[in-house]
FIRO-69329 format. One line per field, with one value per residue (C-alpha): x negated, y negated, z; chain. Coordinates in steps of 0.02 Angstrom, whole numbers, m for minus. Each point is the difference from the previous one (the first is absolute). Layout:
u: X|...
v: Y|...
w: Z|...
chain: A|...
//
This chain:
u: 981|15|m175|m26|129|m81|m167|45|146|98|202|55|19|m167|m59|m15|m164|m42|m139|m96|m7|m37|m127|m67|1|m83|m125|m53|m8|m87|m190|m140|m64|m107|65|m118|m22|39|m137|68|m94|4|18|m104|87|m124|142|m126|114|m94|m14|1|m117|m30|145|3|57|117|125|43|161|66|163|121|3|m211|m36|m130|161|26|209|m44|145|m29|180|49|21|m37|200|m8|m119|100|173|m65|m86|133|106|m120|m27|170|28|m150|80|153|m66|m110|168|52|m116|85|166|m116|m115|97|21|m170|18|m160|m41|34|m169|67|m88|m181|m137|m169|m69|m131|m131|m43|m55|83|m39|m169|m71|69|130|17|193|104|129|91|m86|158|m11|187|m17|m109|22|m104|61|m60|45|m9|m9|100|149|184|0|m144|m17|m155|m108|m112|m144|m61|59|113|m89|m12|m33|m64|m141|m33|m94|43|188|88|195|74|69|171|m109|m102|116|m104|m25|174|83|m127|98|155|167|m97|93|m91|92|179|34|m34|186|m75|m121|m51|m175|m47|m203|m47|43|123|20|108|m13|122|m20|122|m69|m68|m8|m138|m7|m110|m100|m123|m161|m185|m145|m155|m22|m124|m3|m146|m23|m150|m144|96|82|89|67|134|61|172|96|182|113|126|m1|156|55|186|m25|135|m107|85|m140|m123|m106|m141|24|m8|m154|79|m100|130|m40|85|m97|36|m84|m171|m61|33|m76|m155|m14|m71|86|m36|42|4|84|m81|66|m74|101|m73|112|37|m145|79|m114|m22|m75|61|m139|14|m91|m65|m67|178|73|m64|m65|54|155|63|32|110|169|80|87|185|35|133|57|m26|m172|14|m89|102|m64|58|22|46|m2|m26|m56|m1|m155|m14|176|91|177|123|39|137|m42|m49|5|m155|31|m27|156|173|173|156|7|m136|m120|m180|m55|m165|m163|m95|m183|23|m68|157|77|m52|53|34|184|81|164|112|m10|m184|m12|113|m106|m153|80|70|m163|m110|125|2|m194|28|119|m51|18|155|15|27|48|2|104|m121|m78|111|m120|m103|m105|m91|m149|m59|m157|95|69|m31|m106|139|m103|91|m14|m23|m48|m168|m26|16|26|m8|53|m88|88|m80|131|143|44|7|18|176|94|m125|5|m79|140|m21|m37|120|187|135|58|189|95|67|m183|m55|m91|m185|m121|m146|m170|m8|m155|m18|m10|m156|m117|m154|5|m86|148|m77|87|m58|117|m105|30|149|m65|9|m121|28|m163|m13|m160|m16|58|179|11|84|127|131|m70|79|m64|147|m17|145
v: m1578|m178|26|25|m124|m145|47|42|m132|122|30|138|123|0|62|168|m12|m140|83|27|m192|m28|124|m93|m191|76|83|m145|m111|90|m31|140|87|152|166|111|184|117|150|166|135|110|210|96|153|86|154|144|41|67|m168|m54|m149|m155|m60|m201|m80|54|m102|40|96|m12|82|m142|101|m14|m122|m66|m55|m190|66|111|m11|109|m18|84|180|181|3|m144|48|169|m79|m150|125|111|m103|m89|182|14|m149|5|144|m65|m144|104|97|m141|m64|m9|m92|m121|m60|m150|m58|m20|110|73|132|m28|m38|m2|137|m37|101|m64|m168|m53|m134|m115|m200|m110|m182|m127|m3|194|19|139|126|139|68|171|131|80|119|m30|m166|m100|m188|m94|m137|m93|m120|m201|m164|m117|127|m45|176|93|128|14|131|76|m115|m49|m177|m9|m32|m175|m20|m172|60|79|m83|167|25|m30|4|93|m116|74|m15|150|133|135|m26|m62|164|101|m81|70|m102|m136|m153|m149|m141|m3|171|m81|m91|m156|m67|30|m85|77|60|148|179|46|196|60|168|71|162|59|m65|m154|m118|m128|m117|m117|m49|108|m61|76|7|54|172|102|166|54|144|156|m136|m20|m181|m58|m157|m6|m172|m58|152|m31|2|m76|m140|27|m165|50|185|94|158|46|145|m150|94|m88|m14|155|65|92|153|92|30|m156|m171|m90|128|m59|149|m54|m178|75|76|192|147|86|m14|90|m48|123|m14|92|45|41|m27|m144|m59|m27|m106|8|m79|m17|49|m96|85|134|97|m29|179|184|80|172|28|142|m129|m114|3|m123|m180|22|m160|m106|m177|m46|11|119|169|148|178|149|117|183|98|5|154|49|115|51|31|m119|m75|40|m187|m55|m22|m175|m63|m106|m15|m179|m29|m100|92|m10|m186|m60|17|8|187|52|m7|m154|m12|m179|m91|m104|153|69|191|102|9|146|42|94|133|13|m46|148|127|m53|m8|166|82|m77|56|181|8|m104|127|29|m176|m99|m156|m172|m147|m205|m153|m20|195|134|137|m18|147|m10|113|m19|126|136|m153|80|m76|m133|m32|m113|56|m128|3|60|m11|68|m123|113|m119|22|8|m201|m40|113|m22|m157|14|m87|19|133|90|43|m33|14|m170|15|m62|64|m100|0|m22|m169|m74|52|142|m54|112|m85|48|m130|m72|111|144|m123|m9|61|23|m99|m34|m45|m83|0|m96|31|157|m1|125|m1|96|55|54|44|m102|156|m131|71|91|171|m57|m133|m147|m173|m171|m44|79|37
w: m93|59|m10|m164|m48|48|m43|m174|m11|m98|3|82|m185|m4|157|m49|m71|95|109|m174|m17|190|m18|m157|95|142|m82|m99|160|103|36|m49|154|65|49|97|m65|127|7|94|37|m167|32|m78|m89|m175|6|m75|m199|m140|m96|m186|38|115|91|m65|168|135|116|193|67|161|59|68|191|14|138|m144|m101|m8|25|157|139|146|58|m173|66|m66|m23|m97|m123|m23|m22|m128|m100|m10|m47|m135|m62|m33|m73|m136|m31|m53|m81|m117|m38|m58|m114|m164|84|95|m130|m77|208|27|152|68|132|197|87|189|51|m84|9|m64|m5|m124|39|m105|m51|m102|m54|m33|131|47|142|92|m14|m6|m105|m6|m110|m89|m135|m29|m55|m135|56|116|91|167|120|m67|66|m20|95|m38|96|74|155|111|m63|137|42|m205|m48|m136|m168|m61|m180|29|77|m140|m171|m98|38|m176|2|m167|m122|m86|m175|81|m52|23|185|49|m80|137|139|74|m23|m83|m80|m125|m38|m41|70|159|m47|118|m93|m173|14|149|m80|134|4|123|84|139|79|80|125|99|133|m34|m134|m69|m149|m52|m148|m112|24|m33|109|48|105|89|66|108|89|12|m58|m165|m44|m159|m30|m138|m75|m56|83|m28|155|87|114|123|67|39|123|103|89|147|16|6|m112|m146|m180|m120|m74|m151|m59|m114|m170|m92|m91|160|103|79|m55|m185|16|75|m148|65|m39|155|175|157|187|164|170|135|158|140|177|23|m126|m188|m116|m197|m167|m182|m143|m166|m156|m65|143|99|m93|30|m161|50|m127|141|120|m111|m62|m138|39|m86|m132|55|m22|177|27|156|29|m51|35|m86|164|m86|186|185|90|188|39|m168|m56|m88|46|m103|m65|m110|m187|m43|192|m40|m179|m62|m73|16|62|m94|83|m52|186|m26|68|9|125|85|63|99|136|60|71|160|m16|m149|m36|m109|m66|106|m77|4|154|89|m108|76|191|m13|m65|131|131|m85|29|180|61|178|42|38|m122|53|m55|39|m69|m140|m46|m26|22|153|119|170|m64|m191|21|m122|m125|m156|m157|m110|m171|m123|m183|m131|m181|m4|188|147|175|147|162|143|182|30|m160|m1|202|114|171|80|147|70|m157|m159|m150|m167|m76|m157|m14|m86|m137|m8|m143|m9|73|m174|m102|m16|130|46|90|133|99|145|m117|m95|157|m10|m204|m100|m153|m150|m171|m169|m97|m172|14|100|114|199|135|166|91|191|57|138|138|29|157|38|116|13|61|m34|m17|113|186|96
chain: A|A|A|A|A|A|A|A|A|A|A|A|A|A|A|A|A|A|A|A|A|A|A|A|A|A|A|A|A|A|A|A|A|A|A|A|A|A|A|A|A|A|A|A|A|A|A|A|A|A|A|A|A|A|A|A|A|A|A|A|A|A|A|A|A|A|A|A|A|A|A|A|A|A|A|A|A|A|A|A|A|A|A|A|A|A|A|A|A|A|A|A|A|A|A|A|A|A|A|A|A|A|A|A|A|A|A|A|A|A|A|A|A|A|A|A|A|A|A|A|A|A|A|A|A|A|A|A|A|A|A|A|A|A|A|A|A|A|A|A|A|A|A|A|A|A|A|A|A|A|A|A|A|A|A|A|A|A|A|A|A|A|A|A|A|A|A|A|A|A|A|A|A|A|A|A|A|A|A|A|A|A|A|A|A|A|A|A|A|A|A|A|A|A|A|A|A|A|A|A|A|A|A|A|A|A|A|A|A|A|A|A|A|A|A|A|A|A|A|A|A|A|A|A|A|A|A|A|A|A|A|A|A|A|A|A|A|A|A|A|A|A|A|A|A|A|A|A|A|A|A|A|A|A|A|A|A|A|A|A|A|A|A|A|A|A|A|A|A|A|A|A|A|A|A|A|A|A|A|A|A|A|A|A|A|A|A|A|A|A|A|A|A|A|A|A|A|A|A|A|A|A|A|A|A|A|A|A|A|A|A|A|A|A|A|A|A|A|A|A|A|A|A|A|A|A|A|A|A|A|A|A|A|A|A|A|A|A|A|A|A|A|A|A|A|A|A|A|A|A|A|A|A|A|A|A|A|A|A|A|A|A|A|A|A|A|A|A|A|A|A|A|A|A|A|A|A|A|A|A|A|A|A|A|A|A|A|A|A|A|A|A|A|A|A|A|A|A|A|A|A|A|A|A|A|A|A|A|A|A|A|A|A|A|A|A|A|A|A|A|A|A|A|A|A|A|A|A|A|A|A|A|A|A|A|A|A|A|A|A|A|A|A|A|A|A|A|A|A|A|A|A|A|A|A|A|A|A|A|A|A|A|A|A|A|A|A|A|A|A|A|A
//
């Protein structure tokens, strides 16, 4: 703070937003330089869907455990990755719960246990990142130089707009793209200085935090010989970050005006991830040819003000027969309190959570077709068994379509076990089910937000067995 003081020369009241103003001065001081573009190795995923047309352009994926991950830590245990994305499954869930109580707060979904990372460039001349592809969320936001408060970020430098002869910051006159930012403030609703010109937005997550100023920039996404450079991309520029996860910025992909899908103007997109062992690398598509054409393998995106992905789930059967679920478990809908229920695709969470309720229907009727083995179970699965040979066939029933999950995305092996990768969602963690990543591998999941419409097509690359991208 003393810090900041001095360099701004301000009294103490105003030190609040004093990081904006250091930010400002510094900005404006410092000299023009070169960043290097970093160039990894790009994968190369073409996941065979019966396509409308040419995919546009396409962007890189890589899981945050890949040893090609700029975040890799080989200390960071099979455990580890189990417990945080438990945990984060639970809490997405409760924070989508509570979507209607949480949307004055400017609150947005817990990120500690992140799954996918999307490549991409940013700046003139282009420099090389990362940010976390979340379908739960439709701001972007990145690292910034000048840092009141930054965290190390794998092995990319932190971007510096000053590097940069394209970075704009928003000017409070720009209505239109301050009201896309969450938490922004203009002028006298800062309460510390009235003149203050730029656009100010501050995220909050449960954990961690960033604020900064709304700013557009160039961007490119590059991946599968496809490129596409889009100008004036609004965003934010975090110069104030608390991350104790150490993870990048946000890449938000939900289905609001902020959303980069929005500003890239396409309707259609699609995310793949193929798993494999311990090999787990995927690729966004952007445009027409990112969404199957085959009406039997979609199933309609539910409106709501949120911009997330709701799913009307009607059923779930267990070799054939369906569970007898409650009526309205998956309903989107509020309770006499006024929590969201209702059904989540998303890529924050790591493992599908469902209602209690739900959840105990489907245990019991896999252990009535299970019978002649003993079940198991570990701190983090309930429902766990030595030998899955005889598991029987779990299909989820949607609107429309029918998702059968194959062994690869309905077990994961822990503690010398196979256990069913789902959670039970208890009551007070909330009422919104969600289909979680590990139940997305090896599928590509296409959007079409014309038509709100959303496909879910096995590329034939999902094993019959219970293999993890996580050994033991």
């Amino acid at each position: 703070m003393d810090l900041f003081r001095n360099a701004l020369n301000c009294p103490p009241k105003f030190i609040m937003f004093s990081f904006i103003f250091l930010i400002i001065n510094l900005i404006n001081s410092l000299d023009r330089g070169f960043t290097s573009s970093l160039s990894p190795t790009e994968p190369h995923l073409n996941p065979p869907g019966k396509h409308t047309g040419e995919i546009i352009f396409s962007a890189s994926l890589i899981h945050r455990s890949s040893p090609e991950s700029p975040f890799y830590n080989p200390n960071y245990t099979r455990e580890n990755h189990i417990r945080d994305g438990v945990r984060t499954s639970v809490a997405r869930s409760r924070y989508f719960s509570q979507l209607t109580a949480l949307a004055k707060d400017y609150v947005a979904a817990p990120l500690s246990g992140w799954n996918l990372l999307m490549r991409y460039s940013m700046g003139t001349p282009p420099v090389s990142s990362y940010g976390i592809f979340d379908t739960g969320s439709s701001f972007t936001w990145v690292q910034c130089r000048p840092c009141v408060h930054c965290y190390k970020q794998g092995n990319y430098p932190i971007f510096n707009p000053q590097n940069s002869s394209s970075y704009r910051q928003v000017q409070c006159v720009n209505r239109e793209h301050c009201s896309m930012a969450p938490g922004f403030s203009c002028g006298s609703a800062t309460n510390e200085d009235p003149d203050f010109p730029f656009c100010v937005y501050h995220a909050s997550y449960t954990d961690k935090t960033s604020r900064g100023v709304v700013s557009t920039e160039t961007l490119t996404l590059s991946a599968e010989n496809t490129s596409r450079t889009m100008t004036d991309v609004v965003f934010g520029c975090g110069h104030d970050n608390h991350d104790q996860s150490r993870s990048p910025g946000i890449v938000g992909v939900g289905n609001h005006s902020a959303s980069l899908i929005r500003q890239l103007t396409v309707s259609r997109f699609s995310h793949y991830v193929f798993a494999n062992g311990t090999h787990m690398r995927g690729v966004a598509h952007f445009g027409p040819g990112a969404f199957t054409s085959d009406l039997d393998l979609t199933t309609p995106l539910l409106p709501n003000d949120y911009g997330v992905y709701y799913l009307n789930l009607t059923r779930i059967s267990v070799d054939g027969s369906d569970i007898d679920l409650p009526a309205g478990v998956f309903e989107k809908s509020k309770d006499e309190n006024g929590t969201d229920i209702g059904f989540i695709i998303d890529s924050g969470a790591s493992y599908t959570m469902l209602r209690a309720e739900a959840f105990d229907m489907l245990v019991t009727a896999i252990m009535d077709v299970m019978y002649e083995q003993a079940p198991e179970s570990t701190e983090h699965f309930e429902l766990c068994y030595r030998d899955i040979s005889d598991a029987p066939e779990v299909v989820f029933h949607f609107n429309g379509l029918d998702y059968m999950l194959c062994d690869a995305n309905l077990w994961i092996r822990h503690s010398g076990v196979y256990c069913l990768a789902m959670i039970r969602l208890k009551e007070h963690e909330g009422k919104v089910s969600i289909l979680g990543f590990h139940q997305q591998r090896n599928v590509e999941i296409g959007y079409d937000l014309d038509s709100n419409l959303l496909s879910l097509v096995y590329t034939g690359a999902c094993p019959n067995d219970a293999v993890d991208f996580l050994q033991d």
